[in-house]
N, C-alpha and C positions, 0 to 999 in steps of 0.2 A: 368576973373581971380578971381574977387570977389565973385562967384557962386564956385569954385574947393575949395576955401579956404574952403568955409561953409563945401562945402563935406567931404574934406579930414579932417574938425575938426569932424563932426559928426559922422566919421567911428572912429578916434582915440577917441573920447568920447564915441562909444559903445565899444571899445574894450576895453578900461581902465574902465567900468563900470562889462563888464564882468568878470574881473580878481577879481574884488572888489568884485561881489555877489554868482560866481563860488568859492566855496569852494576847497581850495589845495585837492591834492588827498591825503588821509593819509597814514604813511608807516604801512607797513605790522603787526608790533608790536602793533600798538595802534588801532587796529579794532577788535572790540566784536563781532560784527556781520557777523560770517563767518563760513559755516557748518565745522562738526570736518572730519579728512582724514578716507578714507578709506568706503566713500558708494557708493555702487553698481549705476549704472545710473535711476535705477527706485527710489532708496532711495534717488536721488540728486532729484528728480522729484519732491517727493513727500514734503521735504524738499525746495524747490522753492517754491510751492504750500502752503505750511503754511505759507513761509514767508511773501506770499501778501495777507492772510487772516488774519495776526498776523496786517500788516499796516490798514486794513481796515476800515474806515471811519463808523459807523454804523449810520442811521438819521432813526426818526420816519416810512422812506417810508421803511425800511427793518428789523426794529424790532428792534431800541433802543427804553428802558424804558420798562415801561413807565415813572420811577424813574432809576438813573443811577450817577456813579463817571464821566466816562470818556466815551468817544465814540466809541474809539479804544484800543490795547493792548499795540499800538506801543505810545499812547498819554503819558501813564505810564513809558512805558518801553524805553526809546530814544535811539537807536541804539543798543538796549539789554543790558543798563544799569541799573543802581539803577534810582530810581526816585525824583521826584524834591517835597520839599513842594507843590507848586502846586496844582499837584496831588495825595495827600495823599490821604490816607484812614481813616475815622474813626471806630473802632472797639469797640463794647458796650457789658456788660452786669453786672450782680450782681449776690450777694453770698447771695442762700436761705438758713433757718435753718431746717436741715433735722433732724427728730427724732431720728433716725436710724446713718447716718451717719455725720449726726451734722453739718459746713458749708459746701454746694455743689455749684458749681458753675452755674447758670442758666444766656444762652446765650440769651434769652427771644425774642426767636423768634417769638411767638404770637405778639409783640410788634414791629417787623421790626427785630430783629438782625440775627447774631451778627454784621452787619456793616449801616452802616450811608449812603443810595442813596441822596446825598445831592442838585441834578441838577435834571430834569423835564422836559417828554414834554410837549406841550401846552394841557390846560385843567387841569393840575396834579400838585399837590404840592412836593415840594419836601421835602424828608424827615427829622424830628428834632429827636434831644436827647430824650430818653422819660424821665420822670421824673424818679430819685432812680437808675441812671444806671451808672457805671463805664465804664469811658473809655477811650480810648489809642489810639495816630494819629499813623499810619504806615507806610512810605516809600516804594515805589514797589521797592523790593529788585531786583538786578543784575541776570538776566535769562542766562545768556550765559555760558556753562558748568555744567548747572545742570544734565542733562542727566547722568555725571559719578557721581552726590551725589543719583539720582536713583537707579543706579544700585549697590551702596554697600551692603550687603548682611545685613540684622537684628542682624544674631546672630556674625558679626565682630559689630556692635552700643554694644548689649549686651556683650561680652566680654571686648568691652571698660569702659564701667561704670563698670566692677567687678575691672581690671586693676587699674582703676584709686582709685578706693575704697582701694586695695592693698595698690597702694603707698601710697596714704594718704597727699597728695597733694591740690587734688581740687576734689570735688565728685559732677562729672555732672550725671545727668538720662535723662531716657527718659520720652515723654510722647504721653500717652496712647491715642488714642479716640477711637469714634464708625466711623466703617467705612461704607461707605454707601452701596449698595448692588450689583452694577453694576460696583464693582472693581471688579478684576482678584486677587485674596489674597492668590494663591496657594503655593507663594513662600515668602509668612509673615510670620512671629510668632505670633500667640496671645498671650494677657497673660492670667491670670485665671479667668479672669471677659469676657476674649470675644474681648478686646480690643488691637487696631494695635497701631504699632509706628509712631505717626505723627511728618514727616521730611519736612515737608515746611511749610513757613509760619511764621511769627516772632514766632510764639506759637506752631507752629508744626499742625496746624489745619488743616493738607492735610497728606493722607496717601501715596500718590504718584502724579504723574506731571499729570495724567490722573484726577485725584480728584482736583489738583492744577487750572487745564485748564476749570474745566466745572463749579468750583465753580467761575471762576475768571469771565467766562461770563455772571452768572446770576449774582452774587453780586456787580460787577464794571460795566455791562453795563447795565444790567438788559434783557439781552439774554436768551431766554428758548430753552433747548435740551431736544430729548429723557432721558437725566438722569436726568436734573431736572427741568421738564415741566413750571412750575411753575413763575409767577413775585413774584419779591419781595415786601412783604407786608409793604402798606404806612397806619398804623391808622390813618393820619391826613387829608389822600386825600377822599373826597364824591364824587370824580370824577366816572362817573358810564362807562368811556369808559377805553380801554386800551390803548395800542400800536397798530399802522396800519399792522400789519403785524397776519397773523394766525400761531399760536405754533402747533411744533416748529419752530422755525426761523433760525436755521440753522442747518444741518443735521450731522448726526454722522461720517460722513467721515469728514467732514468739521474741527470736533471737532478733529479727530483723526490727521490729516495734523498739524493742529496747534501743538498738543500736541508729534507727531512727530520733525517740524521744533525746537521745543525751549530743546528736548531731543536731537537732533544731533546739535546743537551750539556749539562751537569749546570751550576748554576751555581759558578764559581769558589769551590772551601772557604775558610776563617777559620781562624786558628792562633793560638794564645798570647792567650785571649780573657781567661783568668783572672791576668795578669799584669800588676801593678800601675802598671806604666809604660806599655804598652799602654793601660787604661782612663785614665791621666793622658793620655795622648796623644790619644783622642777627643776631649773635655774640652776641649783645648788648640784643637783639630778645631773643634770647634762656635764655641768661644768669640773666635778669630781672624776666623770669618767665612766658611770654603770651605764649610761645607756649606747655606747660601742657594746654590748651585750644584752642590755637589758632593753630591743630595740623596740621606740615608742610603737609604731606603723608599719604593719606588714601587708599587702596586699594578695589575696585571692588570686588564683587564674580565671582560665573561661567555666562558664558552669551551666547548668542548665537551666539551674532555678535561679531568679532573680536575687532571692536574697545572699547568693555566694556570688552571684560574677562578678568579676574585677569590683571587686567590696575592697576599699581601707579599713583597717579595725585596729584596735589600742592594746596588744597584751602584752606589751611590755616583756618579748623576748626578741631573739633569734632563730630560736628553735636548733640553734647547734649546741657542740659539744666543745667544751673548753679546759683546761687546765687549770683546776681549783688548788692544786698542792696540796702537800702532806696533812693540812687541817681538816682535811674531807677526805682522805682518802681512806675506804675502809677495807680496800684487797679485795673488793667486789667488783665484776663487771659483768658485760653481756653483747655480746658480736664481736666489733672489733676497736672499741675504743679503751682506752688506759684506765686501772683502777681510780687513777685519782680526777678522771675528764667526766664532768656532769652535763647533761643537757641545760640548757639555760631553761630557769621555771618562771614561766607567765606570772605577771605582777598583781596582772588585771584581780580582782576581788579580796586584794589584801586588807584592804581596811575593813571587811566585813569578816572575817577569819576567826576573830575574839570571839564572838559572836555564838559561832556555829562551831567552835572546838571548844567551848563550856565554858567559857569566860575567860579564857587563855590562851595567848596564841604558842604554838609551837611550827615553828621556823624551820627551814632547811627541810632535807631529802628524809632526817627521820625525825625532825623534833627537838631537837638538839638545844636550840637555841629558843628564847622564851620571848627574847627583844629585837630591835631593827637592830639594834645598836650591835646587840649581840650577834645576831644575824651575819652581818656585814664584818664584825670582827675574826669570821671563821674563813674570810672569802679571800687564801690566800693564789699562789700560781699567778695567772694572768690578769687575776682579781686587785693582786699585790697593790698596784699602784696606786687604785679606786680607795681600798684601805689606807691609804697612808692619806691620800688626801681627806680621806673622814676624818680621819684622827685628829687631822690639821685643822679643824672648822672650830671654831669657838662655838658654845652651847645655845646660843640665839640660833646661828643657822642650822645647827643638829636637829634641834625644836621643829625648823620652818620645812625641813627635808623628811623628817616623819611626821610633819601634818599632813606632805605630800602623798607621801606613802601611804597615808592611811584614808586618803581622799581615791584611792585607786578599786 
């Protein structure tokens, strides 16, 4: 009798442990990680296929480093969210005096930049600040639904900043960089210097998700592709060996699956749409002022596949660059926009954020801020206004404006 006892506790003690480390299934609203409707079964294929090279574990036996942030995309990225301090990023660089055209901005890549491989493998140091250099921590922004900020067309970006120049409101730009040479730019604008509009990136330092994908493996894992063969330079390591693996380390289909899987990501779902404090809360949204920036509806250009042509979608940007003021400014930038001009950051998946950054949200380009409330009180410059009118809301409509927000 005293032997069935033990059993029958040790069966109910693995099953009550199981319920306790088996996570609830989530409903359908609060999952980022779910490709968008409407691909063909070889495009579901191929999008599988990136999603478990997006997970993938990278060690010295397969070509991490030989300096490196993180190991994998998904260490970053947790369920195709925003990222955690943690894993931030450090971004470097400084302002030369040019004769000609007076302060330039110098990413001072002879020197390691523009980012900080702060982790190592054995044998390698890992990388410091160099001396005289500015710099700015970054949060791995929210991947899921980029695929429709890809496909908005230039010249809908460019008629937005003449627009907004019109009204006279807030005047975001764009900005500019060099783009590398193994993009597809048939369907970019340049401007008169030669240079594309860069749309990812806290700085815009990516011309497209294809630039985004191949920069993010050599500079976060220290991965070499056909595009950019290359480890990233450590001045402090005399280490005469590399990484155990022969470049490159993972091959262009490889690069293209991933850069596939994270452009078919479903855009970020909506929750509690019909809930009356929620709808006061947009209301409140509009009528303070963040959405001249924070714009609800962007639309797609022409496209090939159905699910980008002239698509509406919700992410609550503009995808330009605005003047935040000295509250965010940290002496950091990248192409040609002001230390203190951030791209506006897609709204869409905020209320799932807590979530998937460990119970806690952290806010802003690096974290900074832990609340909306907090959030919003850091948002000065062209933000100013938006700020002042939060300030001004009694605590009922503060309430109904971060039920909004967190309905996003």
């Amino acid at each position: 009798m005293r032997n069935k006892i033990i059993i029958l506790s040790t069966i109910f003690l693995g099953l009550y442990s199981c319920t306790r480390i088996i996570p609830k299934k989530l409903p359908e609203e609060e999952i980022l990680a779910k490709p968008i409707d409407g691909l063909t079964q070889n495009e579901l294929a191929i999008h599988i296929q990136g999603d478990e090279l997006f997970a993938k574990i990278f060690t010295p036996d397969n070509g991490l480093g030989p300096i490196f942030v993180q190991s994998s995309c998904e260490s970053c990225h947790v369920g195709d969210g925003k990222g955690n301090p943690i894993n931030s990023l450090t971004r470097f660089g400084r302002y030369l005096e040019d004769s000609i055209n007076g302060q330039v901005w110098d990413p001072m890549l002879a020197l390691g930049g523009p980012q900080i491989q702060n982790r190592s493998i054995q044998f390698h140091d890992p990388e410091t600040l160099p001396e005289g250099a500015q710099a700015s921590v970054f949060l791995a922004p929210l991947v899921s639904g980029t695929g429709y900020l890809d496909a908005v067309d230039d010249q809908y970006l460019i008629d937005l900043v003449a627009s907004q120049m019109t009204e006279g409101v807030v005047s975001g730009r764009l900005n500019y960089i060099e783009a590398p040479d193994y993009l597809d730019l048939s369907n970019k604008i340049p401007n008169a210097q030669g240079l594309y509009i860069g749309r990812f990136g806290r700085k815009g330092g990516a011309v497209n998700l294809l630039h985004q994908t191949i920069t993010a493996y050599n500079q976060d894992m220290g991965i070499t592709t056909n595009f950019e063969p290359l480890d990233p330079i450590n001045v402090n390591s005399n280490a005469s060996v590399g990484d155990l693996v022969q470049d490159p380390e993972i091959s262009d289909q490889e690069v293209h699956a991933v850069e596939f899987y994270v452009r078919t990501l479903a855009a970020p779902p909506r929750r509690d749409l019909d809930k009356s404090e929620v709808l006061n809360g947009e209301d409140i949204f509009k009528q303070i002022g963040c959405e001249h920036c924070h714009k609800a509806i962007l639309k797609t250009g022409n496209n090939t596949t159905s699910y980008f042509d002239e698509v509406e979608f919700y992410p609550y940007t503009d995808m330009l660059f605005h003047d935040m003021g000295p509250e965010l400014d940290d002496g950091y930038t990248e192409g040609n926009v002001a230390t203190s001009e951030w791209k506006t950051t897609p709204l869409w998946g905020l209320g799932l954020q807590r979530d998937l950054q460990g119970s806690e949200m952290f806010l802003l380009h690096d974290g900074r801020a832990k609340t909306f409330e907090g959030a919003i009180n850091y948002h000065g410059g062209e933000a100013s206004f938006s700020r002042t009118n939060f300030q001004e809301l009694s605590d009922e409509d503060k309430a109904d404006l971060f039920s909004f927000l967190s309905s996003l």
